[in-house]
C-alpha positions as CSV (number, residue, x, y, z in Angstrom):
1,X,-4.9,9.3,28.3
2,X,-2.6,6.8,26.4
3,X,0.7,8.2,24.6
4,X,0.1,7.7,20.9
5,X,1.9,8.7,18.0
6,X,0.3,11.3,15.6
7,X,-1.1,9.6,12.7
8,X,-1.4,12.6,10.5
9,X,2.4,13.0,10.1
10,X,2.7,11.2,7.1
11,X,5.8,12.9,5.5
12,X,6.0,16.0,3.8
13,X,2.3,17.1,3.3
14,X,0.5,19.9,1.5
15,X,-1.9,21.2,4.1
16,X,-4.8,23.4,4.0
17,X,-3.4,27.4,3.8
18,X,-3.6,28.8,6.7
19,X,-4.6,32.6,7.0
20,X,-2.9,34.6,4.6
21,X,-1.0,32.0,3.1
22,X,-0.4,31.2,-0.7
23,X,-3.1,28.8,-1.7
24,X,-2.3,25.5,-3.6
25,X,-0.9,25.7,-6.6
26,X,-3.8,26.2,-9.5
27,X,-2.2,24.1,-11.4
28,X,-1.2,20.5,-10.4
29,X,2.6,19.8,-10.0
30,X,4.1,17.5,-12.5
31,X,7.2,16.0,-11.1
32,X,10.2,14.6,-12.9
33,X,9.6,11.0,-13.8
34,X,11.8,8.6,-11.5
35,X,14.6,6.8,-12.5
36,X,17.1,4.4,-10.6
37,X,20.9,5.1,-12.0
38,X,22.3,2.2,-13.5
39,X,19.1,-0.2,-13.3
40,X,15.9,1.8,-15.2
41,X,16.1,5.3,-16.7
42,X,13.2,7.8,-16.8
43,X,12.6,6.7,-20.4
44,X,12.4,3.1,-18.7
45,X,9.9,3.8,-15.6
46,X,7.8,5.4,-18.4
47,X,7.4,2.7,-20.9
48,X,6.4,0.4,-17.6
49,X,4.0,2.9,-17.2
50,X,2.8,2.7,-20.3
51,X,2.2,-1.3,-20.6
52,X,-0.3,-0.6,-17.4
53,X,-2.4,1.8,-19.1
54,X,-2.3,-0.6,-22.4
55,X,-4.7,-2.8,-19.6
56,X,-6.7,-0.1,-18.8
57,X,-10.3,-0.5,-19.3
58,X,-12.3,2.3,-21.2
59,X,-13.8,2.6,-17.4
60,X,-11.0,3.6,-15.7
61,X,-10.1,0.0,-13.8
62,X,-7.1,-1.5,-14.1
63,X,-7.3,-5.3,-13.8
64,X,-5.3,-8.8,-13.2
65,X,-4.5,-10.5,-16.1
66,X,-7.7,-12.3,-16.3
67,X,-9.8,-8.9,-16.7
68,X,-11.2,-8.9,-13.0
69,X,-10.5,-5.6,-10.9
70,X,-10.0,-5.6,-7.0
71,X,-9.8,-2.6,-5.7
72,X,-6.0,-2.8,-3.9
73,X,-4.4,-3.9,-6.8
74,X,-6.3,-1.1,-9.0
75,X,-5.2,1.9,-6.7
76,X,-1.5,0.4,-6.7
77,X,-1.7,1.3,-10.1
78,X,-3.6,4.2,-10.3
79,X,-0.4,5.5,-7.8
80,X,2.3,4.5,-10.6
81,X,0.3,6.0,-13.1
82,X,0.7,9.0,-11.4
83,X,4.4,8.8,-10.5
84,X,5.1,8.3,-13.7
85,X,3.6,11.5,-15.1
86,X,0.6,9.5,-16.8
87,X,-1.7,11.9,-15.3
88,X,-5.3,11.6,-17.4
89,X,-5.1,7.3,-16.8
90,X,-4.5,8.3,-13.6
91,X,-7.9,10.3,-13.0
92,X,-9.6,7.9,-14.7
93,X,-9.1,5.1,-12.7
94,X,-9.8,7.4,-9.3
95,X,-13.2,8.3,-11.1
96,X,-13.6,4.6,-11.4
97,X,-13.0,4.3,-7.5
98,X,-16.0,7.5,-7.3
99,X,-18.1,5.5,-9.8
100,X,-17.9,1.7,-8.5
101,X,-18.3,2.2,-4.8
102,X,-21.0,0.6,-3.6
103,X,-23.7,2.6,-0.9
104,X,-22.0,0.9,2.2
105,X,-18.7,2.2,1.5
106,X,-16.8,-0.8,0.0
107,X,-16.1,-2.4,-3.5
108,X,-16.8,-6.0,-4.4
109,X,-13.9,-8.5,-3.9
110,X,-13.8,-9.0,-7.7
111,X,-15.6,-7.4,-10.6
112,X,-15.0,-8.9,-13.6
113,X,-13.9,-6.8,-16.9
114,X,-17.0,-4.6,-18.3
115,X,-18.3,-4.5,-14.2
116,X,-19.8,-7.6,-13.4
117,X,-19.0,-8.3,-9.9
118,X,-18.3,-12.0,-9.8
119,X,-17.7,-12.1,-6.1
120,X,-19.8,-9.6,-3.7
121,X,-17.9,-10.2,-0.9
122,X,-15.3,-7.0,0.7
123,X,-11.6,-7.2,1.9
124,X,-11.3,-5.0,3.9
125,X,-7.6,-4.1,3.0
126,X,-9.0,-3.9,-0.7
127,X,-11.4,-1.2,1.1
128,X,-9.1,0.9,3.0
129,X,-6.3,0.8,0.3
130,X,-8.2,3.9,-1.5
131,X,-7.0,6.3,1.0
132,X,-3.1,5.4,0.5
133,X,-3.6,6.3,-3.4
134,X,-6.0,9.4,-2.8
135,X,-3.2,10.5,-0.2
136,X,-0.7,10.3,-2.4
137,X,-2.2,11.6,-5.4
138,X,-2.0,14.6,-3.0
139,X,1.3,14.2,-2.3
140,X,2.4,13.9,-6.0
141,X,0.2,16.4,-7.7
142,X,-0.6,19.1,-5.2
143,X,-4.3,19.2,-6.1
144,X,-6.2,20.3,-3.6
145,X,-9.8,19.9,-5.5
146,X,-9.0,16.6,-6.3
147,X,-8.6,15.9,-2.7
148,X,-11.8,17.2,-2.0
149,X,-13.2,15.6,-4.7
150,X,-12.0,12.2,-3.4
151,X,-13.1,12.8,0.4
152,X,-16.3,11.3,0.4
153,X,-15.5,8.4,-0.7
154,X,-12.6,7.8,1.1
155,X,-14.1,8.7,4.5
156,X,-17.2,5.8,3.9
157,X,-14.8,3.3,2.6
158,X,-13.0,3.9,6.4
159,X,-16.1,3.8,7.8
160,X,-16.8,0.4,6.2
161,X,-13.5,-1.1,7.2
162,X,-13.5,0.0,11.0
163,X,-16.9,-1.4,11.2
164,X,-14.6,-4.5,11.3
165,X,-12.3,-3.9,14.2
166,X,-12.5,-5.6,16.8
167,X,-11.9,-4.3,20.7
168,X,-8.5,-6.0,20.9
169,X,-7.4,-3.6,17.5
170,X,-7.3,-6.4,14.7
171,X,-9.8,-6.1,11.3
172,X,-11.3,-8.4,9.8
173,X,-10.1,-9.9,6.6
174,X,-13.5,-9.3,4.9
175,X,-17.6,-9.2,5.1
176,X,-18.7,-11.8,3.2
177,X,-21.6,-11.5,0.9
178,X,-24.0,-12.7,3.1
179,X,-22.8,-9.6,5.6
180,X,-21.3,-11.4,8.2
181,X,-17.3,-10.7,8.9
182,X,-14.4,-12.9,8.9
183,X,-13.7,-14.7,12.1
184,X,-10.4,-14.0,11.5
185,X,-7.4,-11.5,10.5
186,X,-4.6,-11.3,8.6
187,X,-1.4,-9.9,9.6
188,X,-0.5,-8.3,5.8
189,X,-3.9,-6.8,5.9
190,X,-4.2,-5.6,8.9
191,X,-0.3,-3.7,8.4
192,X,-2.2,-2.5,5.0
193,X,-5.0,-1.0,6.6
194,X,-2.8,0.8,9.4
195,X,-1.2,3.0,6.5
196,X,-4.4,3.7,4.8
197,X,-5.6,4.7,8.7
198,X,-2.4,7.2,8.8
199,X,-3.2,8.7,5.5
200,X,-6.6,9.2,6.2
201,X,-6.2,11.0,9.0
202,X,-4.1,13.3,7.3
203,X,-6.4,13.6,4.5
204,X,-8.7,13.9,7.2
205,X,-7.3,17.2,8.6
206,X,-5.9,18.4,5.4
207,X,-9.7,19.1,4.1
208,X,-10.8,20.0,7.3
209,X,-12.9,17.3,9.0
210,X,-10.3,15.9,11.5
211,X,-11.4,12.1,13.0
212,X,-9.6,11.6,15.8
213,X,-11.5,8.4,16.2
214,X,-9.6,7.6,13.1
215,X,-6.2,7.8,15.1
216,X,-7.1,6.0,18.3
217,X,-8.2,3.1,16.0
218,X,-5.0,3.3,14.0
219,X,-2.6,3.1,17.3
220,X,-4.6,0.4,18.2
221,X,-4.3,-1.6,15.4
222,X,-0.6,-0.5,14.7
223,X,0.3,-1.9,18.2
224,X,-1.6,-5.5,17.8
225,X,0.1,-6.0,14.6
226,X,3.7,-5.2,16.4
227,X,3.2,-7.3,19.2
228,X,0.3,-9.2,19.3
229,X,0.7,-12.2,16.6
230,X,-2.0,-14.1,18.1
231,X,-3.9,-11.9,16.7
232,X,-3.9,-13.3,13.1
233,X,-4.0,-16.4,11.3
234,X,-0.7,-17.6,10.4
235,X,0.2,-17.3,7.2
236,X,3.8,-17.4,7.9
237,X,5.4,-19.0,5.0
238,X,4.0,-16.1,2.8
239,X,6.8,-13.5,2.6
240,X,4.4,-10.5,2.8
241,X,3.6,-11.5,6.6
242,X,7.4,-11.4,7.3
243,X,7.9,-7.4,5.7
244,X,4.5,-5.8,5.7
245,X,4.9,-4.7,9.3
246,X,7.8,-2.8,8.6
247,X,6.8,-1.6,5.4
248,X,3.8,-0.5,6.2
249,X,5.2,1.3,9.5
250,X,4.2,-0.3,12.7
251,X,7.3,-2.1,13.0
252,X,10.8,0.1,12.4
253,X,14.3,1.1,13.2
254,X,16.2,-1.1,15.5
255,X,12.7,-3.8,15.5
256,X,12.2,-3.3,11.6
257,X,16.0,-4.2,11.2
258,X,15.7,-7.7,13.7
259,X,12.7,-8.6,11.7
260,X,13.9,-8.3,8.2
261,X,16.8,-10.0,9.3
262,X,15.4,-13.1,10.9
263,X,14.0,-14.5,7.6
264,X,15.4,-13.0,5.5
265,X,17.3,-16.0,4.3
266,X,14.1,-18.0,4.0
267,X,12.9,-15.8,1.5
268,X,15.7,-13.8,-0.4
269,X,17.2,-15.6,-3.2
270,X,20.3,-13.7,-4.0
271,X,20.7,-12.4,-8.0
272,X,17.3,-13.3,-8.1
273,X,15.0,-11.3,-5.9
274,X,12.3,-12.5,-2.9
275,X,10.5,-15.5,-3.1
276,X,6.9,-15.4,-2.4
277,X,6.2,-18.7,-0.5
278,X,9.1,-19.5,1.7
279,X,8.8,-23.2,0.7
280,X,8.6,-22.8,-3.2
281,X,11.7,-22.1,-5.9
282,X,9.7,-18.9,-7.1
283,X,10.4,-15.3,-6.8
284,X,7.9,-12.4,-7.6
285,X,8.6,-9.0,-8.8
286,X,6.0,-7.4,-6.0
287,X,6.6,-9.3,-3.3
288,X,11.0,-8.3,-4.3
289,X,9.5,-4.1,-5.1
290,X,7.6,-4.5,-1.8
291,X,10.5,-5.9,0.5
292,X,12.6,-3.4,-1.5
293,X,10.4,-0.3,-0.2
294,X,10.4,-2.1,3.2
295,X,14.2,-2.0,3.1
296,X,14.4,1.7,2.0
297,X,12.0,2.8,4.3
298,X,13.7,1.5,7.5
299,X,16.9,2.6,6.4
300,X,18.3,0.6,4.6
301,X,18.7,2.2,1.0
302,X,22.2,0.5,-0.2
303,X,20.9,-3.4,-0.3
304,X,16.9,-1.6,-1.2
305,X,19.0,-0.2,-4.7
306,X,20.7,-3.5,-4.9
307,X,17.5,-6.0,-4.8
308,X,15.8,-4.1,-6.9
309,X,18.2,-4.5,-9.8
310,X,18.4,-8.2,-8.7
311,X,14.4,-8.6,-9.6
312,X,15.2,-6.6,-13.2
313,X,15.6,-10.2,-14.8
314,X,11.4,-9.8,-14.9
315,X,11.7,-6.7,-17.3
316,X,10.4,-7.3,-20.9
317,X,11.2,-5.5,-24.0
318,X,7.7,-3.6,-23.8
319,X,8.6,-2.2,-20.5
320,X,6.1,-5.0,-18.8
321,X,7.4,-7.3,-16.3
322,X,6.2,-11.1,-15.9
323,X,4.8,-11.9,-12.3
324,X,7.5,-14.1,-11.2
325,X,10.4,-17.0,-12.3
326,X,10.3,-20.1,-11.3
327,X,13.9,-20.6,-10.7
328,X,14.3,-24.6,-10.7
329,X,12.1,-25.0,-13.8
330,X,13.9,-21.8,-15.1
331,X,10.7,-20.6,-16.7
332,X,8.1,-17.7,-15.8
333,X,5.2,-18.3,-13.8
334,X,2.7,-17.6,-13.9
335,X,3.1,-16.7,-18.2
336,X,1.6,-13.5,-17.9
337,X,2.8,-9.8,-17.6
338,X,0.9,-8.3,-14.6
339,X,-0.5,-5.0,-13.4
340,X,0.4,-4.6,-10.2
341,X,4.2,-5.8,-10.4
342,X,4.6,-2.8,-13.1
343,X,3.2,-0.6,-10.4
344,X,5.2,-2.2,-7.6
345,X,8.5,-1.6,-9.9
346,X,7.4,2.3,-10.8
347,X,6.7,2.8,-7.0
348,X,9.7,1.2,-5.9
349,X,11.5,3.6,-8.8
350,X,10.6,6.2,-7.0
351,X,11.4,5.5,-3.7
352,X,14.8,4.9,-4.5
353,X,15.2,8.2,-6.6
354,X,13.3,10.8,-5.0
355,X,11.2,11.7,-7.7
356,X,7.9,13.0,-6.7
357,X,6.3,14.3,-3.7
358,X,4.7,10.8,-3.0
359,X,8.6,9.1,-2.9
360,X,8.7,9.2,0.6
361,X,5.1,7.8,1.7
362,X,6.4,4.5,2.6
363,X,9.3,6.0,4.6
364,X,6.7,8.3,6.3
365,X,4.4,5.9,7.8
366,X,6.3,4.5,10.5
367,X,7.2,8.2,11.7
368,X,10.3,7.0,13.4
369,X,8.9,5.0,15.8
370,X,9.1,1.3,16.4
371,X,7.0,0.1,19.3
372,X,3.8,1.8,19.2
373,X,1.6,1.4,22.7
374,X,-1.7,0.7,22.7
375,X,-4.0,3.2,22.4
376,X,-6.2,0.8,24.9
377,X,-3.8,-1.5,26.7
378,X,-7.2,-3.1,28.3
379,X,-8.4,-3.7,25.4
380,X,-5.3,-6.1,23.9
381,X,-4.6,-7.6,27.8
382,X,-1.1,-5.6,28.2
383,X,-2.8,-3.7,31.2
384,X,-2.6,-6.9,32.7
385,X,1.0,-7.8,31.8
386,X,2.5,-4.0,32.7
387,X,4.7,-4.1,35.2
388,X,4.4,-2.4,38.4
């Protein structure tokens, strides 16, 4: 049998009491709110919170600027609601999740504001992504019944995306609408969907259905995204194919470090934060909160606390942030405040301070490893390159 890692150990986790232990608590915790010393104060992290429900739809979603809702970038926020103590959004946009799931397990790729679904196709990252937020709802709230509550849907939307893996261990980017997959993957996806795998599995055993079919396809796909890159289409110049790896916990320590480092002037612009395309004079505040988790997670907590007060120059009065600066043209582009970089900046938030119980779930998915063998070395061709 192959030596795998343990998906389920996913950081400091409530679990299931055991025989004559104290249950959960009946009442959910309610943590602290985060705050970064001498960048955003609790105050701060709250009013960012704040400017993401102002977007939220009487239904729950939380959408792009535009109005339309994928389902990623909706449980991003639905995560810093919740870190930031906005507990009642929060719910509402996990019943949305409950509510908008279609009968195969997925969510459309985009659903326009009021519920039309303006593209019927599925990404599967955009799938698999609910079991990251439902995981750490967990972590951050202790609530056991939500948990339950959230199961089902979280075990069919896994069931949906590993419909899509192939025997070698990549996913698919996406079914389209006529039902046919991708012929391709994509490496930020794909390092995406290995973290929502972890967390499932732990969610997985926490309410007491354990899939351990769940792990050997998440060592599997955790090792073609370490050392396979033929795997994927290359999307190189993107900055999220250079840190997702690490962030997202197949690639760490000693690897994590090398990787980070060999682009890492291609895409840092320093006082300013990441860029997003290595090739344009534009920096973004989630792809900067995202290489600033990636950074913290793998160690590396001094220059994490210092880019993320580099990327602060995105902060409105309101406690919004624009999407990104366009550094040659000194202006903001696009001119809109957006969703998901408040989120990334309240996650990242608490990362850095320790808040809540969900701080550490970036930090917990790589486990301390960083080379994971397969889980099916036939399978990727490294049975045939083994030595001996």
């Amino acid at each position: 049998m192959p030596v795998r890692e343990n998906p389920a150990q996913v950081g400091p986790a409530p679990r299931a009491p055991a025989p004559g232990a104290a249950p959960p608590p009946a009442t959910p915790l309610t943590p602290p709110t985060p705050a970064v010393p001498g960048v955003l104060t609790a105050a701060d992290v709250r009013a960012t919170g704040e400017s993401i429900v102002a977007v939220q739809e009487p239904s729950g979603a939380v959408g792009w600027p535009d109005g339309h809702v994928d389902a990623w970038n909706h449980v991003e926020c639905a995560m810093a609601l919740s870190a930031c103590g906005l507990r009642e959004p929060a719910r509402r946009a996990y019943d949305w999740l409950r509510a908008s799931q279609r009968a195969d397990g997925s969510w459309p790729k985009k659903t326009a504001a009021g519920g039309v679904v303006t593209d019927r196709a599925a990404e599967s990252n955009q799938v698999a992504y609910v079991a990251v937020g439902v995981w750490h709802e967990l972590l951050v709230t202790r609530d056991a019944a939500f948990a339950a509550r959230m199961w089902p849907t979280v075990r069919s939307a896994i069931g949906y995306v590993l419909a899509l893996q192939t025997s070698r261990g990549e996913i698919a980017w996406e079914r389209r609408a006529d039902g046919s997959p991708a012929g391709y993957a994509l490496l930020t996806g794909c390092s995406s969907i290995y973290q929502s795998l972890r967390c499932a599995v732990a969610l997985a055993e926490f309410v007491g259905q354990p899939q351990p079919d769940w792990e050997l396809a998440a060592g599997q796909l955790g090792h073609v995204v370490a050392h396979h890159p033929e795997a994927f289409a290359d999307k190189s110049q993107f900055s999220m194919d250079w840190y997702y790896p690490v962030l997202a916990g197949p690639v760490r320590g000693p690897d994590g470090a090398a990787r980070l480092a060999a682009r890492w002037p291609d895409f840092v612009v320093p006082g300013l934060g990441a860029r997003c395309v290595s090739d344009q004079p534009w920096v973004t505040g989630a792809e900067t909160c995202e290489l600033v988790l990636a950074l913290d997670a793998n160690g590396d907590h001094g220059r994490a606390v210092e880019l993320f007060g580099d990327i602060q120059h995105l902060r409105d009065a309101d406690g919004g942030y624009w999407t990104g600066w366009q550094f040659v043209n000194r202006a903001h582009f696009p001119a809109e405040h957006s969703s998901w970089t408040a989120a990334a900046m309240i996650l990242a938030a608490d990362a850095l301070s320790g808040a809540t119980g969900g701080a550490g779930l970036f930090r917990a998915a790589g486990a301390g490893r960083a080379v994971l063998p397969p889980a099916d070395a036939d399978a990727c061709g490294c049975a045939l390159t083994a030595p001996g």
